[in-house]
Rosetta silent file (secondary structure, phi, psi, omega in degrees, C-alpha in Angstrom):
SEQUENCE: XXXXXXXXXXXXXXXXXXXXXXXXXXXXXXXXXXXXXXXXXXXXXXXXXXXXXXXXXXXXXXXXXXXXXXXXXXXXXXXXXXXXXXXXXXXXXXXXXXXXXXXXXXXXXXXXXXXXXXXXXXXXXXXXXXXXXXXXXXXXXXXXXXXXXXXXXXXXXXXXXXXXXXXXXXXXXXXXXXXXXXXXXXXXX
SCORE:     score description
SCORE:     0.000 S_00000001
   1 L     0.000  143.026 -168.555    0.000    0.000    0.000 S_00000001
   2 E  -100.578  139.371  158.421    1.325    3.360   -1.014 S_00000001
   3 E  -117.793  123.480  177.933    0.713    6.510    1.430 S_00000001
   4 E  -114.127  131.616 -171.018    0.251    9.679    0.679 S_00000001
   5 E  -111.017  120.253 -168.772    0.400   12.461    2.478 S_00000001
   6 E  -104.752  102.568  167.655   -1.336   15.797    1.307 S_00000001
   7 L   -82.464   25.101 -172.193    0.229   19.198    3.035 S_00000001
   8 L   -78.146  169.216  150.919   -1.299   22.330    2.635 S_00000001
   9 E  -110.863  120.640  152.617   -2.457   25.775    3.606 S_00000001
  10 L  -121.752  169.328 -171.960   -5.364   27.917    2.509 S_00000001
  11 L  -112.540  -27.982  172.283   -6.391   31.101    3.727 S_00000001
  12 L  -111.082  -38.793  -89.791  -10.162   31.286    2.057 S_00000001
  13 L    85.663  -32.538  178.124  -10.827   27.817    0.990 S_00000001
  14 H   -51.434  -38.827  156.561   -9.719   27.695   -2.062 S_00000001
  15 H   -40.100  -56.573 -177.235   -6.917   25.852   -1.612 S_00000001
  16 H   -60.377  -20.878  174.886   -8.596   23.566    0.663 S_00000001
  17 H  -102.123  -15.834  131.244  -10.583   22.365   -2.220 S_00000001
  18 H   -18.894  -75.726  167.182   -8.018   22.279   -4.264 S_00000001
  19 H   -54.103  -60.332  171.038   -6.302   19.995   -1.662 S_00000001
  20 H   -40.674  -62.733 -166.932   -9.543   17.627   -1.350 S_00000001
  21 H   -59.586  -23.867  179.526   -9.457   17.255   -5.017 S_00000001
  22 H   -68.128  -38.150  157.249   -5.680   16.000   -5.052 S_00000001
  23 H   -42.414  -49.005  152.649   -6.866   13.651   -2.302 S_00000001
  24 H   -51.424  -35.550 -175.931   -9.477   12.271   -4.686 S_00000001
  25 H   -84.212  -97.167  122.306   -7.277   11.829   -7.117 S_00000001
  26 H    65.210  -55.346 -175.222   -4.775   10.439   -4.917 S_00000001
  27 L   -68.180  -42.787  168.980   -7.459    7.748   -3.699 S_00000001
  28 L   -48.756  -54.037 -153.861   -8.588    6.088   -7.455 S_00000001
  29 L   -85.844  106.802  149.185   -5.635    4.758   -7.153 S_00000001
  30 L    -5.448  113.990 -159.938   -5.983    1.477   -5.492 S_00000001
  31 L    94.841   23.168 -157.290   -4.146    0.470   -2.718 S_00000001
  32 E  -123.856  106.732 -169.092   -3.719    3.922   -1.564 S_00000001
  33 E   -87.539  116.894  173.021   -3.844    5.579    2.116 S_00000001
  34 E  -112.601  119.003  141.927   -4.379    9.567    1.833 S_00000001
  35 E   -94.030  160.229  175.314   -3.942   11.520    4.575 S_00000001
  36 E  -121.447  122.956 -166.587   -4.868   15.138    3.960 S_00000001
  37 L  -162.120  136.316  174.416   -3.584   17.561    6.610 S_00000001
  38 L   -46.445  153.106  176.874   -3.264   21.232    7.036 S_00000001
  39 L   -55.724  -32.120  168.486    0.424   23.034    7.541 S_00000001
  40 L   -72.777  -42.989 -162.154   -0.329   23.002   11.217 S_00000001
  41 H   -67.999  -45.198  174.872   -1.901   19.752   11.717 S_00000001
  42 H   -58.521   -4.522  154.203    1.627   18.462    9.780 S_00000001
  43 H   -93.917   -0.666  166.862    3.341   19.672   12.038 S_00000001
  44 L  -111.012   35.682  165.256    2.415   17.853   15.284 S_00000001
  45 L  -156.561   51.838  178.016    2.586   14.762   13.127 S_00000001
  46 H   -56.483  -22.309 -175.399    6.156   14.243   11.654 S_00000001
  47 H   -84.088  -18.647  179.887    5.935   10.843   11.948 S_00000001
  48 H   -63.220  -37.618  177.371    3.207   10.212    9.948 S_00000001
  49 H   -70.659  -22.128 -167.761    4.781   12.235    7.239 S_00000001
  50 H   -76.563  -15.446  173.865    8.400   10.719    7.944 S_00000001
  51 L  -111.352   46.982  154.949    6.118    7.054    6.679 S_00000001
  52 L  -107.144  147.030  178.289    4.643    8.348    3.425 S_00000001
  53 L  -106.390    9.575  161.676    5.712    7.617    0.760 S_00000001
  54 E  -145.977  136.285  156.294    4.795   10.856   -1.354 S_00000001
  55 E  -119.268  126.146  161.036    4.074   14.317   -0.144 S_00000001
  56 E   -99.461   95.440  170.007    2.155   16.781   -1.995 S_00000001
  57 E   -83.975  129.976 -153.554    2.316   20.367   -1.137 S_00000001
  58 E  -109.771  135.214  152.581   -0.526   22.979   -1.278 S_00000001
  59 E  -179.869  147.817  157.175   -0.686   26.899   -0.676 S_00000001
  60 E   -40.271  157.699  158.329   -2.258   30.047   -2.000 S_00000001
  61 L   -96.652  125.678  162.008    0.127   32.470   -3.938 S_00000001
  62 L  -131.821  128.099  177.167    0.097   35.627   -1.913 S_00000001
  63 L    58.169   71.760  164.377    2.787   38.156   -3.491 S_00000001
  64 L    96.186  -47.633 -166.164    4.275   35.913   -5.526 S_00000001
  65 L   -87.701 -162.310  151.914    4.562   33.500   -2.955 S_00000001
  66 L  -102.630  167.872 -175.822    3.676   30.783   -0.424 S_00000001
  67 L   -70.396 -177.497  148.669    1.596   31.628    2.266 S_00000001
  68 L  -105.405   21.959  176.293    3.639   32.599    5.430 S_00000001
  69 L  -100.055  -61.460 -166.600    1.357   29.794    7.322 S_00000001
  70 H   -56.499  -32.792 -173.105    2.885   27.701    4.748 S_00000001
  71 H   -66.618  -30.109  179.446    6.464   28.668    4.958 S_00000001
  72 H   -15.287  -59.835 -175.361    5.752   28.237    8.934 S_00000001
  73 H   -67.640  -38.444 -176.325    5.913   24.589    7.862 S_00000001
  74 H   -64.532  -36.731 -172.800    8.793   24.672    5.632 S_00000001
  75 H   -79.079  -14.489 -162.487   10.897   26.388    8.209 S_00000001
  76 H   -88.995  -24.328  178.080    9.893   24.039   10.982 S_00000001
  77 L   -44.353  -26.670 -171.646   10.853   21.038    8.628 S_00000001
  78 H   -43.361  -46.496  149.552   14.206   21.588    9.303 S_00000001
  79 H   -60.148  -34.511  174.655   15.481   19.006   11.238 S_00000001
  80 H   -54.357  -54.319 -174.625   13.640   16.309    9.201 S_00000001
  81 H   -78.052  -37.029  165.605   16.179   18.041    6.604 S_00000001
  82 H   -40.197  -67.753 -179.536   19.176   18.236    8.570 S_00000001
  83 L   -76.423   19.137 -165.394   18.381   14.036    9.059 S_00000001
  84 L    30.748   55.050 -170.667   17.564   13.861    5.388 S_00000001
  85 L   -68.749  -23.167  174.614   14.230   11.963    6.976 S_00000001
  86 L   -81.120   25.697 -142.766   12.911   12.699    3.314 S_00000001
  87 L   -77.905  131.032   96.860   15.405   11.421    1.111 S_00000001
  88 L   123.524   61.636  128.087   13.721   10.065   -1.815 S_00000001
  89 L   -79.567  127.315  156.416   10.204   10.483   -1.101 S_00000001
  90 E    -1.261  153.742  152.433    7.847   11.596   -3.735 S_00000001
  91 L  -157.325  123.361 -127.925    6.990   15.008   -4.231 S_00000001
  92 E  -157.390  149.216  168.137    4.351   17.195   -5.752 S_00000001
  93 E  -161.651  154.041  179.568    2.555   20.762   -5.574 S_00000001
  94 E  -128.622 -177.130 -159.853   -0.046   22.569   -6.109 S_00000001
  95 E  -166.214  137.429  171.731   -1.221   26.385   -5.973 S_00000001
  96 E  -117.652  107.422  164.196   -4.267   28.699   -5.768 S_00000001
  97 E  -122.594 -179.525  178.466   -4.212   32.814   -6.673 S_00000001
  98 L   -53.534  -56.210 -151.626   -6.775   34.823   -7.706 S_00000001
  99 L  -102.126  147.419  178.455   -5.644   36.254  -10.996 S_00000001
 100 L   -47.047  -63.375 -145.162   -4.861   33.725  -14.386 S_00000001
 101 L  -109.465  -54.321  173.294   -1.294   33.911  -13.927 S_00000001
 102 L    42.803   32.088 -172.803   -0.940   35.380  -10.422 S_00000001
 103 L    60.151   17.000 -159.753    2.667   34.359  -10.105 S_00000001
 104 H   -68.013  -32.862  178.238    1.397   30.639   -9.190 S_00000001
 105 H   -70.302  -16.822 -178.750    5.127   29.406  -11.359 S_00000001
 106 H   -90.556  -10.403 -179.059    7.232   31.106   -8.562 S_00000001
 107 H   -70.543  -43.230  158.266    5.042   29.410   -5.983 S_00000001
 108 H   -50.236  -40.885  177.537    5.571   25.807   -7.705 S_00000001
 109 H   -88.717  -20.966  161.378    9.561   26.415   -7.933 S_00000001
 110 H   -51.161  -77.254 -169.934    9.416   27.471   -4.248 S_00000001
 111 H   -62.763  -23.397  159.591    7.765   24.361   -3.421 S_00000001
 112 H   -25.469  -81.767 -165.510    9.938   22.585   -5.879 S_00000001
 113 H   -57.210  -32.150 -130.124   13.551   23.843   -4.678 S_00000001
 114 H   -95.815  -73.689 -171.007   11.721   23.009   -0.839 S_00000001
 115 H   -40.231  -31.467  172.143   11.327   19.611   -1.983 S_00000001
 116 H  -107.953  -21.460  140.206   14.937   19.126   -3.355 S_00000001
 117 H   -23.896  -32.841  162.114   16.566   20.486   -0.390 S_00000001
 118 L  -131.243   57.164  130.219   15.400   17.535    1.408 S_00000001
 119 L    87.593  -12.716 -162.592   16.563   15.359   -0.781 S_00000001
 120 L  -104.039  176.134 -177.417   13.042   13.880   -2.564 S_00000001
 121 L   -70.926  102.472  158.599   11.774   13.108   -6.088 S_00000001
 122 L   -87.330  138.957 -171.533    9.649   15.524   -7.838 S_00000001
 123 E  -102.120  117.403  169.378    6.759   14.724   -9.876 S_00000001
 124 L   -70.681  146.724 -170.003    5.504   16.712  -12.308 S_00000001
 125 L   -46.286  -39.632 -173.518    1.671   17.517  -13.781 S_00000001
 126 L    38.810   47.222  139.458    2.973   15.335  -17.020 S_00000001
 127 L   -79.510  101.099  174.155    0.182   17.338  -18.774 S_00000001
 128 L   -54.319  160.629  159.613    0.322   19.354  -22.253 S_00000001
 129 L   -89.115  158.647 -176.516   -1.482   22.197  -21.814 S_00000001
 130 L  -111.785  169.815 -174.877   -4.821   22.873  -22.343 S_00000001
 131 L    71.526   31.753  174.373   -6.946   26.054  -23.628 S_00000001
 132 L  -123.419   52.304 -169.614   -4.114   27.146  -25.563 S_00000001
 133 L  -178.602  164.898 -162.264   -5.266   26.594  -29.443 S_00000001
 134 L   -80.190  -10.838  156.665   -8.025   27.816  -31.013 S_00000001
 135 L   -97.894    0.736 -167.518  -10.487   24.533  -30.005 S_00000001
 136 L   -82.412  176.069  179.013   -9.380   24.785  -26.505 S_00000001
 137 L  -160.116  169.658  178.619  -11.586   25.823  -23.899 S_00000001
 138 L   -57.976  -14.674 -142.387  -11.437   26.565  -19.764 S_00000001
 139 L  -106.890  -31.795  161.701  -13.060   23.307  -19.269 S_00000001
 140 L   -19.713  136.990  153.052   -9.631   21.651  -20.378 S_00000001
 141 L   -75.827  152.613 -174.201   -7.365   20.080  -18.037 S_00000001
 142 L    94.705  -14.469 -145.681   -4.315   22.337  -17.690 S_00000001
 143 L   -55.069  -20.420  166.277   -6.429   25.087  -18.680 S_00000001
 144 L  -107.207   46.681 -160.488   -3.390   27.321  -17.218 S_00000001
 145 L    27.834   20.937 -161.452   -0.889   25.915  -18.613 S_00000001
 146 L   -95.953  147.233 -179.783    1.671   24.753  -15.866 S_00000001
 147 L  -103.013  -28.144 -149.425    4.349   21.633  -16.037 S_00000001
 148 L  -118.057   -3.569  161.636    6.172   21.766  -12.846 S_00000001
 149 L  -161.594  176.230  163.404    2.253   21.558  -11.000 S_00000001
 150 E   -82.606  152.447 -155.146   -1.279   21.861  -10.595 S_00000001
 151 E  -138.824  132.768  179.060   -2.068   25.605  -11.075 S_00000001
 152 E  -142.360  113.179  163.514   -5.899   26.440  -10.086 S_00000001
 153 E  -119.575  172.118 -178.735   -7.351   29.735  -10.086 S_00000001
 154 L  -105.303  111.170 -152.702   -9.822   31.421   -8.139 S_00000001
 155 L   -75.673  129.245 -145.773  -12.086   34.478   -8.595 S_00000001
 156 L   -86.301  -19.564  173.987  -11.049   36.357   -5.390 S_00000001
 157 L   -77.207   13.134  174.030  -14.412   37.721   -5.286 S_00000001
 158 L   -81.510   90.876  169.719  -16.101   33.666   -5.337 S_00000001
 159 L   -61.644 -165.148 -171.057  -16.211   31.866   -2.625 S_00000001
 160 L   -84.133   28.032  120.070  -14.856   28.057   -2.285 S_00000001
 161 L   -69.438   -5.498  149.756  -17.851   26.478   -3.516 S_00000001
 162 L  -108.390  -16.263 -174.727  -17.744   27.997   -7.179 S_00000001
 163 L  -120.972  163.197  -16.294  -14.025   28.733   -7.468 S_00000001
 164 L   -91.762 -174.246 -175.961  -12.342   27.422   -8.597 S_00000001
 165 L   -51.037  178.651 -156.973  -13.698   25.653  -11.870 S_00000001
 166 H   -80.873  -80.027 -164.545  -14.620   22.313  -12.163 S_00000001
 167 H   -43.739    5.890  166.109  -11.386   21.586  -14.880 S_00000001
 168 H   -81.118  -44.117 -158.631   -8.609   23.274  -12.092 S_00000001
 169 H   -87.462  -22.644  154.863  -10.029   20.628   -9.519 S_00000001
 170 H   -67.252  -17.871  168.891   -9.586   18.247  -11.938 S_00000001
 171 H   -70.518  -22.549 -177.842   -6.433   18.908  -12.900 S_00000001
 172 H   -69.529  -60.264 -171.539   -5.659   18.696   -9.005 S_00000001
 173 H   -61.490  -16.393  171.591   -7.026   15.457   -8.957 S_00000001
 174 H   -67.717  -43.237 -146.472   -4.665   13.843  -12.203 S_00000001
 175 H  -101.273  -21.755  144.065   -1.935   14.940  -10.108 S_00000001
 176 H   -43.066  -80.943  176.038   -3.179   13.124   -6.884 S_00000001
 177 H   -37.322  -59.365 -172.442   -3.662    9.995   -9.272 S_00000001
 178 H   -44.992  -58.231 -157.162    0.041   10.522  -11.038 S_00000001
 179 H   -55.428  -63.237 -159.740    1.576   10.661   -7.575 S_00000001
 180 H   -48.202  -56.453 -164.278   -0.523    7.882   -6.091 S_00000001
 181 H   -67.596  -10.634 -177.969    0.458    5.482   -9.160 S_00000001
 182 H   -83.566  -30.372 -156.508    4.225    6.411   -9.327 S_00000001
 183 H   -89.198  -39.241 -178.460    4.494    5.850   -5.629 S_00000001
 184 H   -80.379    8.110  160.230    3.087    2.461   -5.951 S_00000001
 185 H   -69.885  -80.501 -148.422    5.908    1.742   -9.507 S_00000001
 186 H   -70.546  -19.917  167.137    8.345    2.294   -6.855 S_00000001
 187 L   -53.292  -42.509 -159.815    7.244    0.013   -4.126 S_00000001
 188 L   -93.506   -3.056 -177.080    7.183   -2.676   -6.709 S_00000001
 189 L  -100.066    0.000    0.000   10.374   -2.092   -8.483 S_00000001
């Protein structure tokens, strides 16, 4: 059985449903234990994360950015990095802003670089993009084009029961599924 552990923050929800959908995804795949837990809740439960075998990290873009709930968690990770406790674990991320582009690629390379600092594997959307041609449409997965994650946005004036679209949360969820099914390749090889 593969486990996966789903990290995030959000600040309205958006995220958080985001995060549910990667869970979903995460979950098709057979054989597969998801926890889903908040940047705080992950942090009074290292061990559970030190015996997964993929983590997938979530946060709003604010400025550019990660949350500063989220880095909370990145900086407290630090011993776990110090003891390389991740060393080749899966890794994965996703992102919520407002606005189409909303800097959500420096938030992804953030969570990225976080991820190879201690040491783990990153997995990628291993999506073309979609809505980019002249048949494409929002309802595509991919619909914002991103490679290095799932990219979702939100209308900031929407709450998290309409935003974001249905095709963002699906794109969350392929990348829940990729993860789940990669993590269980490597068990068996």
């Amino acid at each position: 059985m593969a486990t996966i552990a789903i990290v995030y923050h959000s600040g309205y929800g958006h995220t958080a449903a985001q995060a549910q959908a990667v869970a979903r995804g995460a979950g098709k795949s057979a054989g597969t234990q998801v926890h889903l837990l908040t940047s705080e809740e992950a942090q009074q439960q290292w061990e559970l994360l030190a015996g997964a075998d993929a983590i997938i990290f979530g946060s709003p873009t604010y400025m550019g950015s990660v949350s500063a709930k989220f880095k909370e968690f990145m900086e407290a990770s630090s011993k776990i990095w110090y003891e390389r406790g991740w060393q080749d674990k899966l890794a994965a991320g996703f992102t919520t802003s407002a606005s189409q582009s909303g800097d959500k690629l420096d938030s992804l390379i953030q969570l990225s670089v976080f991820a190879a600092q201690h040491g783990m594997l990153w997995v990628s959307l291993g999506l073309l993009p979609g809505n980019n041609h002249s048949q494409g449409s929002v309802n595509d997965l991919n619909r914002l084009g991103s490679f290095l994650g799932a990219m979702a946005q939100a209308n900031s004036d929407q709450g998290a029961d309409v935003a974001p679209i249905q095709s963002d949360l699906l794109t969350a969820e392929h990348l829940g599924e990729r993860v789940a099914e990669l993590a269980k390749r490597l068990q068996t090889s």
